[in-house]
N, C-alpha and C positions, 0 to 999 in steps of 0.2 A: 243468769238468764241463758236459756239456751240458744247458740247463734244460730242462723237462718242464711242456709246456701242456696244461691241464687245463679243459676246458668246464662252465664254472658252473653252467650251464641245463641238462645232463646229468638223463634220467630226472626225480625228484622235484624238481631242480632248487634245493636251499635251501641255506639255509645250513651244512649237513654237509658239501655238498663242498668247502668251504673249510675247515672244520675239518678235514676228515679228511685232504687236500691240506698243511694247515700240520702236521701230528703227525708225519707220516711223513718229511713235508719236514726236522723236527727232526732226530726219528732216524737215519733212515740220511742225512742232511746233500747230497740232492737237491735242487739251485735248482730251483724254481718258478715256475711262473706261470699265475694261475687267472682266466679272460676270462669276462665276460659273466655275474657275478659275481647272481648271483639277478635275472634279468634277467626273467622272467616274474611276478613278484609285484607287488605291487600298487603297492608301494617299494621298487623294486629297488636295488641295491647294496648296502653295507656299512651294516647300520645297528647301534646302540649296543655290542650284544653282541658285532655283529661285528668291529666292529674293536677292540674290546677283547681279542678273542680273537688276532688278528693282532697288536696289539702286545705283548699277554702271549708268544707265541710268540717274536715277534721278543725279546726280553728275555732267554729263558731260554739262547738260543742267539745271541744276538749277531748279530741277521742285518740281513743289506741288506734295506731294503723303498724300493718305490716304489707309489705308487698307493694308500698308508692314508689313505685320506680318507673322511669321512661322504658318503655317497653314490658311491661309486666303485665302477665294474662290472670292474675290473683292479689287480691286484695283480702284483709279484714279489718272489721270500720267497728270499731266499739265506742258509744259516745262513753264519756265518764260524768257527764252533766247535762241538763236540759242550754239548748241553744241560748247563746247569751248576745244583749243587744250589743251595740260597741261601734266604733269606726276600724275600718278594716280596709285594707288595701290591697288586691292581688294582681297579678303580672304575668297574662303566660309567658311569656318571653324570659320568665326568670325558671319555667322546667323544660327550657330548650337550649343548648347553647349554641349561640348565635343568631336569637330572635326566634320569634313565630307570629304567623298572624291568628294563632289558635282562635276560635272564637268567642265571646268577653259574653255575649248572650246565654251560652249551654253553661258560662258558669255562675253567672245569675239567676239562672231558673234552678239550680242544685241549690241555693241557699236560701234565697229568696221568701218562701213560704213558712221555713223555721224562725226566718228573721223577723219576719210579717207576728208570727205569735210568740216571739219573746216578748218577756215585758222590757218596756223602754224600747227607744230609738236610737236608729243604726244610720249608718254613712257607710255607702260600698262605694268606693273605686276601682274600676278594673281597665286593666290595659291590656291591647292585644288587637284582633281583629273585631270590628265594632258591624262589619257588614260582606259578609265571606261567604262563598259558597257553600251549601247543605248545612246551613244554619238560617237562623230567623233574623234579620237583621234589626239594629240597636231601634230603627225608628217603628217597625213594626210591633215591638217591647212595648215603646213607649205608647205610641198611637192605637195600640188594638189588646193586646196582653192586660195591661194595668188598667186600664178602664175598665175593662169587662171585672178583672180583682177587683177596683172600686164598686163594684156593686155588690160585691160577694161581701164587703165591708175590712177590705183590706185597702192601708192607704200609702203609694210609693211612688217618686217624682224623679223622675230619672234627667239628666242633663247631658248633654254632649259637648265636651270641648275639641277632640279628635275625631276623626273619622281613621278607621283603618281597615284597608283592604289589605288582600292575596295578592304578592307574598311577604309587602315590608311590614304590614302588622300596622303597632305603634297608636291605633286610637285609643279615646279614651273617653269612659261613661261615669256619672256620679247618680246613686240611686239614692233617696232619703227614703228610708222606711218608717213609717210611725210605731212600728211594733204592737204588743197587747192587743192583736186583732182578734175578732171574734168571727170567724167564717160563715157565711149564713147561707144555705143553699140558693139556687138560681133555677131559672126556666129562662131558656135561649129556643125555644121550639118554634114561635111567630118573629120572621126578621118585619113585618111592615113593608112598606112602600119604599123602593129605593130613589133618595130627595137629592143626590150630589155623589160624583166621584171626585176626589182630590188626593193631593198626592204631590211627590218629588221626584223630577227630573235632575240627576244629581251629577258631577264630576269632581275630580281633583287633578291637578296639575293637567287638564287637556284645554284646547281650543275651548272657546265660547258659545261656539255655533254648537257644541256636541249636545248640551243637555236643550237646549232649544229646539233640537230636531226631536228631541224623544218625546219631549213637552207637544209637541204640533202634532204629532204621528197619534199617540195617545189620544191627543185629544179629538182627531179627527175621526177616530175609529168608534170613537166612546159618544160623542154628540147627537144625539136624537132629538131633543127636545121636547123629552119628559121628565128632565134630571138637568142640574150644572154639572157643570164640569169646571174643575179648576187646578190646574195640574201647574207647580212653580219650577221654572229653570233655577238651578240653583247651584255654586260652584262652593265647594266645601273646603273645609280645610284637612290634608291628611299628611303624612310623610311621602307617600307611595301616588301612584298614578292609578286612578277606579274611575268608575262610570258604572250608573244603574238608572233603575225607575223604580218607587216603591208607592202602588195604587190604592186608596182606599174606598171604597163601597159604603157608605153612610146610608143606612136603610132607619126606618123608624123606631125598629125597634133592636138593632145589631149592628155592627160592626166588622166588616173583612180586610183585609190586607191580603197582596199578592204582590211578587217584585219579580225586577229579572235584572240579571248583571252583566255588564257590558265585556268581553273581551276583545285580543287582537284578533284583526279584518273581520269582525259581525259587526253590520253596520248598526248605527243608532234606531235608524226606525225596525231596524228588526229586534231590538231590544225591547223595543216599547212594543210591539205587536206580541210578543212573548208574554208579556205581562199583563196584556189586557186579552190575549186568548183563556188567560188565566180567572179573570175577574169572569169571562161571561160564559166560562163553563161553570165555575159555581154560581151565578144569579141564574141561571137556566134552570137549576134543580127545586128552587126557592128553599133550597136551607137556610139557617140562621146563621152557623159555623162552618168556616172554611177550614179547611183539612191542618195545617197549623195551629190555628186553635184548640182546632176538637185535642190532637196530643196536648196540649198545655194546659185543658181543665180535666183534665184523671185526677192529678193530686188536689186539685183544689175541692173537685168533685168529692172525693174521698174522704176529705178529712171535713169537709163542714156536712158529710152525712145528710139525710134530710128525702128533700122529693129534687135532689139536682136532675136537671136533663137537658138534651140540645138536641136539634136536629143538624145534620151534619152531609155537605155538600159532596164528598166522596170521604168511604173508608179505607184505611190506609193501613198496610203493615206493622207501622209504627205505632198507628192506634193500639190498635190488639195487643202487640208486646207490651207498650206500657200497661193497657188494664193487666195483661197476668204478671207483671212486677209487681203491681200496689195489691193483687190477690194473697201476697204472701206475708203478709202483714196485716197485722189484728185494727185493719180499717176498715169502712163499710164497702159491700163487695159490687161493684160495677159491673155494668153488660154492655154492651153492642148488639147490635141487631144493624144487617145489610151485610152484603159482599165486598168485599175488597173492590177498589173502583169504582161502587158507585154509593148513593145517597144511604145516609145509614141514622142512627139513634144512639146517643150516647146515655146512660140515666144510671141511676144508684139503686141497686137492686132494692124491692122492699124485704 
């Protein structure tokens, strides 16, 4: 089969295009080869997560690789087999030496949907950073990702026993996938009536009072009294020292998540005012799909083919890169319609 080169540095240029290059590469069992591998960052090539994701990849599917190295702007990804179920355990801290908090999220989303349609069921464990910066954090997966999957007719129950944040790493998530899925398109274009926001005020290893102020700040900005609000203080368990807020928007007929993470001298309530500036620029647009989102139904859009569509709260560089990854690949072809930054259409071309 002839391999299929794919430019790293494409568009937003990061690390999705090799995720989303290796998923599909699974699937439909397309050799690959993806050059010039985040070549415009600040440290370009593969770093923790990423080649953690590339050799979880390579794993699931038996495949030839050349060019898995720390630091490497080239890869080639040949499966040798269709993705197989299994229990499986990965570590980015095992492609760093001396830890990483890579993120355990970007490498669940690389396997996740081949794992979804192997036949049989799978147990992933992953350790690393569970809720890190310019990643989707583990409870956003859980609470907004996999439901939305559940109605696509994929079925995956993710658990938290760590939490890990930037820079000691060290959480850790169990997903059970039921495998043998059958993808079935979706319409996300009417979100409904927004009925409750809820959500986590979160710390590890800080005072008490911290996620209580974010808890209060949040909830005071959020309260109208045409919606609950129910936002929990809650003090987690991790190796390392973190603090966030992760909000969700329960609308009739959708679901959003937005977070913001805490660091040193930003105070709490400005954490929480971050994340809720965030929730009511996307309910202002009345899309269905918040901009996280909209990047994580491409592949699933793709491959269950059909009349898929959303409507989508702003568009995003990362959008676009990912639909012209999954263009290169014998899947059904995806459009956008909107500008970058603002409200846009996502759907499966006919």
């Amino acid at each position: 089969m002839t391999i299929l080169t794919i430019d790293g540095s494409h568009g937003e240029g990061g690390g999705q295009v090799l995720r989303t290059a290796l998923t599909l590469s699974a699937v439909t069992g397309q050799p690959v080869q993806v050059t010039r591998i985040r070549a415009n960052r600040s440290k370009p090539g593969l770093r923790p997560q990423h080649l953690t994701a590339v050799r979880a990849a390579a794993a699931i599917c038996a495949a030839e690789l050349t060019g898995a190295d720390l630091g490497s702007q080239e890869i080639t990804f040949a499966p040798q087999a269709p993705p197989q179920a299994g229990t499986y355990h990965f570590d980015v801290a095992d492609a760093a030496q001396g830890g990483s908090a890579g993120a355990v999220t970007l490498v669940l989303q690389t396997i996740l949907l081949p794992l979804a349609l192997a036949a049989g069921s799978s147990r992933v464990t992953l350790r690393g950073g569970t809720t890190v910066p310019m990643s989707p954090p583990s409870l956003y997966i859980e609470k907004v990702y996999l439901p939305t999957l559940f109605d696509m007719g994929i079925r995956a129950r993710m658990t938290h026993r760590f939490w890990g944040f930037y820079p000691q790493g060290g959480g850790e998530v169990t997903v059970e996938i039921s495998g043998s899925a059958t993808l079935r398109p979706i319409a996300l274009t009417e979100r409904g009536d927004l009925e409750r926001v809820d959500g986590v005020a979160f710390v590890s290893n800080l005072p008490s009072h911290i996620p209580q102020r974010m808890s209060s700040r949040a909830a005071a900005l959020l309260r109208d009294g045409t919606f609950s609000v129910q936002i929990e203080p809650r003090h987690v368990t991790a190796p390392g020292i973190g603090a966030g807020i992760v909000l969700f928007a329960r609308y009739t007929g959708a679901v959003a998540g937005f977070d913001a993470l805490g660091r040193k001298r930003l105070p709490s309530e400005t954490v929480a005012e971050m994340a809720v500036d965030r929730l009511l620029e996307h309910h202002r647009t009345l899309a269905a799909v918040d901009p996280h989102l909209a990047d994580q139904l491409v592949l699933p859009f793709a491959l269950a083919g059909g009349a898929s569509e959303a409507t989508i709260s702003t568009v995003t560089p990362h959008l676009l890169t990912n639909v012209w990854v999954a263009g290169h690949f014998n899947v059904p072809t995806l459009g956008v319609t909107g500008e970058v930054g603002q409200p846009g259409h996502l759907a499966v071309m006919a």
